[in-house]
BANU-92949 format. One record per residue (C-alpha): residue in one letter; z, y, x negated. Coordinates in steps of 0.1 Angstrom, whole numbers, plus 5000, padded with zeros to 4 digits. Example, Ala and Ser with C-alpha at 12.3 -4.5 7.8 and 13.67 -1.06 7.14 Angstrom:
BEGIN
 kolse   up north east
     a 5078  4955 4877
     s 5071  4989 4863
***
This chain:
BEGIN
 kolse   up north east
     x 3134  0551 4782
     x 3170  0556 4772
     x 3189  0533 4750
     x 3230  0529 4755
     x 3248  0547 4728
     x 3261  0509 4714
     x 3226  0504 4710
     x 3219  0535 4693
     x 3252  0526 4669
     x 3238  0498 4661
     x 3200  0500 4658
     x 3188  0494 4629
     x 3168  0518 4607
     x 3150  0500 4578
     x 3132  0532 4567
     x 3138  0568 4561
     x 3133  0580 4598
     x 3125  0621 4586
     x 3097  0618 4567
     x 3067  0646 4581
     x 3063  0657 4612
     x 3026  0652 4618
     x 3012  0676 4646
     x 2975  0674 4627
     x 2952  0647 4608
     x 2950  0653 4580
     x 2976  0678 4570
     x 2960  0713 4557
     x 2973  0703 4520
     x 2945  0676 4520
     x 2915  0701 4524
     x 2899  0712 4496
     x 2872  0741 4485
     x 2839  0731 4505
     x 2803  0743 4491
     x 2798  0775 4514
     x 2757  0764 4524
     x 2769  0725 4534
     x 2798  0742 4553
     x 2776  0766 4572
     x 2789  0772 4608
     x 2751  0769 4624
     x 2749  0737 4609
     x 2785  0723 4618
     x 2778  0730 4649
     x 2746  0722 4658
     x 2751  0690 4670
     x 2783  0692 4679
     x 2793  0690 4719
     x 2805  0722 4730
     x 2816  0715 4769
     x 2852  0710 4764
     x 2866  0730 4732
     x 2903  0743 4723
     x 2907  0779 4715
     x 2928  0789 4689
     x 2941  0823 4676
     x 2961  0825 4647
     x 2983  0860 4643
     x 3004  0857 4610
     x 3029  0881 4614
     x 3071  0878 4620
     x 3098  0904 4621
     x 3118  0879 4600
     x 3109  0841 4586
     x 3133  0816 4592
     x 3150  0798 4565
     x 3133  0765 4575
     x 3098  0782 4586
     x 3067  0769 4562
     x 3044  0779 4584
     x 3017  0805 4574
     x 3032  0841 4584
     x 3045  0868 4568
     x 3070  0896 4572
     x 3061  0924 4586
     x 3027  0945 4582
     x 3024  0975 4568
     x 3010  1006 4591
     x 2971  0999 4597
     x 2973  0959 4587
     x 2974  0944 4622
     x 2951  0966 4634
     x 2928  0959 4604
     x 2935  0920 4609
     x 2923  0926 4643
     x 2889  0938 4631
     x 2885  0912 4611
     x 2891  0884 4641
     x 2864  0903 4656
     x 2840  0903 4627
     x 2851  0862 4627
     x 2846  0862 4663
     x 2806  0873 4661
     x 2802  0846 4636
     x 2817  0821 4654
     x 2798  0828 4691
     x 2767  0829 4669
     x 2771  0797 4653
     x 2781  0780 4685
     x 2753  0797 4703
     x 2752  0796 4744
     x 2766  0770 4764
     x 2799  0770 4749
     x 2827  0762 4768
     x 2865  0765 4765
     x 2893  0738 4785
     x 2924  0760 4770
     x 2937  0784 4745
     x 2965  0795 4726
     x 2978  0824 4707
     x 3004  0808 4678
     x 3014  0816 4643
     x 3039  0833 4628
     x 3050  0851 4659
     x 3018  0865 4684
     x 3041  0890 4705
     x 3045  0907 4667
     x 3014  0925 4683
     x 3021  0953 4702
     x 3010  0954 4738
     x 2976  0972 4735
     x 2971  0945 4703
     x 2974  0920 4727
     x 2954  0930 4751
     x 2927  0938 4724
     x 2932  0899 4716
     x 2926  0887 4748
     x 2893  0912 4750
     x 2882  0894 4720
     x 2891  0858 4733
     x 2868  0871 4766
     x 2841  0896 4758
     x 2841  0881 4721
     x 2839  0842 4723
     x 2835  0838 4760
     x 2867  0824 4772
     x 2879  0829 4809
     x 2912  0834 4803
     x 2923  0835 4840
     x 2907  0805 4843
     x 2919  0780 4817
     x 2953  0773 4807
     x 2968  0802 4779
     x 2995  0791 4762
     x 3015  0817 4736
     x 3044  0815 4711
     x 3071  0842 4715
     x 3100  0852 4694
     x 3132  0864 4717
     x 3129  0903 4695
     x 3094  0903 4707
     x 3093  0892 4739
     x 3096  0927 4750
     x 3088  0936 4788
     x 3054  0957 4781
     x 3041  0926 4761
     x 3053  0898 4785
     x 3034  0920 4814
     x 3000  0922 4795
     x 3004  0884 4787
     x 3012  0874 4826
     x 2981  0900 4840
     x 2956  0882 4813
     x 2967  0848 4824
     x 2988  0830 4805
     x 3003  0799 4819
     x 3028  0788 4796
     x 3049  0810 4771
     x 3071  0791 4744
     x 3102  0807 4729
     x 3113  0799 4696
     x 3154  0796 4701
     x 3164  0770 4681
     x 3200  0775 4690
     x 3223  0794 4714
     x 3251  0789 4686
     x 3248  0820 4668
     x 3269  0808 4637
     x 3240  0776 4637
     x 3216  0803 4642
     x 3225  0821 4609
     x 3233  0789 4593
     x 3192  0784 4592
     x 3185  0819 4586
     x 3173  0828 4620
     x 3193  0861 4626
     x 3197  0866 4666
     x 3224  0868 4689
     x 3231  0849 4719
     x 3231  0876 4743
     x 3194  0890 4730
     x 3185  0855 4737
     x 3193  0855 4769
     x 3185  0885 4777
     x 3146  0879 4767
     x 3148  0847 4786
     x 3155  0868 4819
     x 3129  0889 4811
     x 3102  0858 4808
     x 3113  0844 4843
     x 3110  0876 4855
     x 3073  0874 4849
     x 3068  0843 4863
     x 3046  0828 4841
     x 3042  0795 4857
     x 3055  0774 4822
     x 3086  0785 4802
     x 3089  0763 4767
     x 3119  0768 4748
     x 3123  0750 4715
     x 3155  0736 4700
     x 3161  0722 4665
     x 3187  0697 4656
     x 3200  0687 4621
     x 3212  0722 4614
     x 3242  0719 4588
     x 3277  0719 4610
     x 3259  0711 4637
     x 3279  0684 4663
     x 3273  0666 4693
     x 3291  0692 4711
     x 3278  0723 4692
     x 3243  0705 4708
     x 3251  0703 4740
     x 3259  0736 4741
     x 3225  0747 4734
     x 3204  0722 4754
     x 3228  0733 4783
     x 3223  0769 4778
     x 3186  0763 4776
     x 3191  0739 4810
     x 3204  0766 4829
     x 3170  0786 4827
     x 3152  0756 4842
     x 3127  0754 4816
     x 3097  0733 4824
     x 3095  0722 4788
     x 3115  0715 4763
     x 3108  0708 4722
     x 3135  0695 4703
     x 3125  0699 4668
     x 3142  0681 4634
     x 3154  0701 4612
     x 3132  0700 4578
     x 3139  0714 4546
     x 3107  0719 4528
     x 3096  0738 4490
     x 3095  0773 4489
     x 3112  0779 4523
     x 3146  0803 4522
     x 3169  0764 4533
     x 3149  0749 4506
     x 3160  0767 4474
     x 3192  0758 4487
     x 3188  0721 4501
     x 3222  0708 4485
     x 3242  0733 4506
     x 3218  0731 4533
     x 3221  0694 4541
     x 3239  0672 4518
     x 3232  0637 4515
     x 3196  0624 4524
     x 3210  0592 4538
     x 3241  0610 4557
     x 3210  0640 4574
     x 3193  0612 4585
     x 3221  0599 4605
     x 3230  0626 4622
     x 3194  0638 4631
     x 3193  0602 4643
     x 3223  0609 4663
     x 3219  0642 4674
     x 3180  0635 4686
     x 3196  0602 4706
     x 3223  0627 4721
     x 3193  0651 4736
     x 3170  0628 4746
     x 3191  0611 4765
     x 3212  0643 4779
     x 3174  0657 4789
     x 3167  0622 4801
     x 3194  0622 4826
     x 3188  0657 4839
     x 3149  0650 4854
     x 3131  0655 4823
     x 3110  0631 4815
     x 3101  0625 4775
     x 3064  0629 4766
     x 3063  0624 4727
     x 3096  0623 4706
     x 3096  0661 4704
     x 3085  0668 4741
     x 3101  0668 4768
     x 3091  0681 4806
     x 3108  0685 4838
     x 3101  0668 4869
     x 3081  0687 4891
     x 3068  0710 4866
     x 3035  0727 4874
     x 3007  0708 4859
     x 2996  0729 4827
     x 2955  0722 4831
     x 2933  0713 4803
     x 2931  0675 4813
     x 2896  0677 4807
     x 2900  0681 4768
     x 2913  0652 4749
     x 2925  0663 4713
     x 2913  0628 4699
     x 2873  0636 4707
     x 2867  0670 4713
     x 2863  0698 4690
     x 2885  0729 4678
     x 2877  0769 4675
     x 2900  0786 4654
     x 2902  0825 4647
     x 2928  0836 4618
     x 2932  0826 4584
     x 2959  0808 4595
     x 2940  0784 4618
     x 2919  0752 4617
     x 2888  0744 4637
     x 2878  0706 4637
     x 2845  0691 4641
     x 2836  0659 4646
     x 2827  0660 4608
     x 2846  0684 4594
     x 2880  0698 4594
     x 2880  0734 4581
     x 2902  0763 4582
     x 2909  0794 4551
     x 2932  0784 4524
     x 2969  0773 4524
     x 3001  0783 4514
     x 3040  0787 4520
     x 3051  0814 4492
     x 3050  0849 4510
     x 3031  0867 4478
     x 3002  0842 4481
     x 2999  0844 4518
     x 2998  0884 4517
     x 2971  0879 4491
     x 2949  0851 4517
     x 2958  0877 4543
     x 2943  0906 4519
     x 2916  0887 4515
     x 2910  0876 4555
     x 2910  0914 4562
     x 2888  0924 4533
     x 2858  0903 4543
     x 2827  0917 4557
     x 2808  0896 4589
     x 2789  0877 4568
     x 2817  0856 4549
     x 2827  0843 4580
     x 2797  0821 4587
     x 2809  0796 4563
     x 2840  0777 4562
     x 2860  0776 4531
     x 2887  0748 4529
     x 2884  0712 4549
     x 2879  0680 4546
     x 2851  0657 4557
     x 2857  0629 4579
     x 2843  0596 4585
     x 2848  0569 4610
     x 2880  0551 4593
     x 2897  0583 4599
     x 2883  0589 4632
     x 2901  0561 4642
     x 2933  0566 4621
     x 2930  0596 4638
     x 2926  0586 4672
     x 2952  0560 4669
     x 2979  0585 4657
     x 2975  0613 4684
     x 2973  0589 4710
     x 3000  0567 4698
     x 3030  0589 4697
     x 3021  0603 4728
     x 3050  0586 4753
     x 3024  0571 4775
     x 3010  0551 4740
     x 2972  0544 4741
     x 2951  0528 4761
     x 2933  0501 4744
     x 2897  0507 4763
     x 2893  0534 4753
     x 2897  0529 4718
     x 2875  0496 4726
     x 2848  0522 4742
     x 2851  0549 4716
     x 2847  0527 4683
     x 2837  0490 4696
     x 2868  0476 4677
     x 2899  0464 4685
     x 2930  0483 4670
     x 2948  0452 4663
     x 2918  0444 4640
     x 2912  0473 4623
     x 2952  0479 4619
     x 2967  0447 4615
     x 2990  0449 4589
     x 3003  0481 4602
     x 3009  0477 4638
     x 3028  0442 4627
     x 3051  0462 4604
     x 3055  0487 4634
     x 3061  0455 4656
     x 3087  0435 4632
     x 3109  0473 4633
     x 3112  0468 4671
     x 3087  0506 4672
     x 3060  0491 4699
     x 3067  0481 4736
     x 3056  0445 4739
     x 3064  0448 4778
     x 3034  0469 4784
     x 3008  0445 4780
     x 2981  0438 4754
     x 2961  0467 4769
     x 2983  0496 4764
     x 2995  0499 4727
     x 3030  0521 4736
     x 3061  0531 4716
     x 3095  0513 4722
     x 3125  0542 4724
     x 3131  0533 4687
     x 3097  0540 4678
     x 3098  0570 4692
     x 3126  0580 4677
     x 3108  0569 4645
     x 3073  0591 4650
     x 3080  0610 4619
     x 3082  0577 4599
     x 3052  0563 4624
     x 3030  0585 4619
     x 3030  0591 4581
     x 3024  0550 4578
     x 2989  0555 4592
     x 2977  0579 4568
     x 2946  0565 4547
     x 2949  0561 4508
     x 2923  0593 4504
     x 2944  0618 4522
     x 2973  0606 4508
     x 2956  0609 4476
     x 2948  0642 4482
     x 2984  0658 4495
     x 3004  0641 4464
     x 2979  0661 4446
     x 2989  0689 4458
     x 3005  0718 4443
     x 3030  0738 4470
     x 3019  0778 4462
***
């Protein structure tokens, strides 16, 4: 699906291309407070089909947060904090198996955050005891997948994580350039890099990730290749390639003039630099699954097929985490500025059992965003959607019940014409335009709802 650098030159970008990477529908900062007896977990659940869930655990600690980092983590944790967190998953745990009562059954799980491998090794292996004895999951038999900083991907940890199953492990790198490195704020060197990279293979956990981010200030086409080279030599079987965003109350963003000058000339050479790695990736057996994802030929399959992130529901653990419904999204509240996070944290840790049988902050869904839904996770996904099953799923046509949009997204050049009218796909340039995609397909309510909110 490469395009010939005089095409990229010359292809034309009527629209900002950077605008929000959207991994979830809706984005946490359109949830809102939810009345704690209609948001009871028996009751969301109830009805709710339970054969095929995702497992999520949410640990919200980091050694260090990145300059570009908004996610919900962090620094540190005072002595008795993680271990106190800890009880608290397991208090949320009891709740949770409760309200989803027997016959629950897990197609994969994942340990993210923050930074998981902040747990020391007997932590973790207390977190996969509670992922097991506590929810039910078969660890060593579903696919495991767990973020990892290079500091924390220590040899004790890595060894606990391979002997309780985990299947792929991704490593936040972001660049082998250590002057790019500090330029975000992400203080490593090279060599410790490497160094923890070596000690991963040497666990053989079947899926190595390691993420890159492009758009870093200074950063070149050559600079670039130097890090997707140096993450090429470990054979990776995946690859993320991340844009650099500068978002409120992150470290890059009380700085954004220095950080990235003009808004026009970023964009270009995130354009550029994304075009540079896709194809450079493209051309070295990796094939491109959505415009961040990329996986090599030959990879070991990573299971799970039988969950499908458009239908089937979500367990989260962690005030950082989400759990979706086919109702309601819900997860604890939100926010980016460390002193309110260490007071949600506070809180998370402070509750007894019976505060967790409710959920707090969501938003309810109906069947226009089922579909919006639907038609955004499945459409900048490479492979692009097929349109039974959309047909199946809603009795609707997409180009009826999206018209205006998937015309616009047409007239840019963003959809693949070539693969018929039963397979709505992305075009290269489309791709490359996901983060400008996917925002376009947001409904008036949520958008509503995330202007209104206030960043804390």
């Amino acid at each position: 699906m490469a395009i010939t650098s005089t095409e990229a030159a010359t292809a034309p970008s009527t629209v900002r291309p950077y605008q929000q990477y959207v991994y979830a529908y809706p984005h946490k900062t359109a949830y809102r407070p939810l009345d704690r007896e209609r948001a009871s977990l028996r009751a969301l659940w109830a009805d709710e089909p339970k054969g095929a869930l995702s497992l999520y655990f949410h640990i919200p600690f980091c050694e260090v947060r990145c300059g570009f980092c908004n996610l919900f983590t962090r620094i540190g944790a005072p002595d008795g904090l993680t271990t106190a967190y800890l009880d608290a998953m397991e208090r949320q745990a009891a709740a949770v198996r409760e309200a989803l009562g027997d016959g629950a059954r897990y197609a994969n799980a994942a340990f993210g955050g923050g930074t998981p491998t902040f747990l020391e090794a007997a932590e973790l292996e207390r977190l996969c005891d509670l992922a097991e004895r506590g929810l039910g999951a078969d660890l060593a038999a579903i696919p495991l997948s767990v973020e990892a900083s290079p500091t924390t991907a220590t040899a004790d940890r890595l060894a606990v994580l391979a002997a309780r199953g985990t299947t792929r492990l991704s490593l936040g790198v972001q660049s082998f350039v250590d002057s790019e490195a500090r330029t975000a704020v992400r203080p490593q060197r090279r060599a410790d890099v490497e160094a923890a990279l070596a000690r991963i293979r040497d666990t053989a956990i079947p899926v190595l990730n390691i993420d890159l981010i492009y758009g870093i200030d200074g950063q070149t086409e050559e600079s670039w290749t130097r890090s997707l080279d140096a993450a090429l030599a470990w054979q990776p079987e995946e690859l993320y390639l991340y844009p650099l965003y500068v978002r409120p109350l992150t470290g890059l963003g009380r700085h954004r003039g220095a950080a990235t000058g003009g808004d026009a000339d970023w964009d270009e050479q995130r354009l550029r630099l994304y075009r540079h790695g896709r194809d450079h990736l493209l051309a070295r057996g990796y094939e491109q699954v959505s415009m961040r994802m990329f996986r090599r030929a030959g990879a070991p399959a990573t299971g799970g097929e039988d969950y499908a992130c458009q239908t089937d529901g979500m367990v989260g653990l962690g005030c950082g985490s989400r759990s979706y419904t086919s109702t309601l999204h819900y997860s604890f509240d939100y926010a980016v500025d460390m002193h309110r996070i260490r007071g949600i944290i506070d809180d998370y840790t402070a509750r007894p059992a019976d505060d967790f049988r409710h959920a707090d902050f969501g938003w309810e869904t109906n069947e226009d965003e089922s579909r919006r839904r639907h038609l955004l996770q499945s459409l900048l996904q490479a492979e692009g959607m097929p349109v039974a099953d959309y047909r199946t799923r809603f009795g609707t046509e997409p180009g009826d019940d999206f018209a205006a949009e998937l015309d616009r997204f047409r007239e840019r050049g963003w959809l693949d014409d070539s693969a018929g009218p039963e397979l709505l796909r992305l075009s290269p340039e489309g791709l490359a335009h996901s983060d400008a995609l996917g925002p376009e397909l947001f409904s008036a309510a949520v958008r509503e709802r995330m202007a209104a909110y206030e960043p804390k």
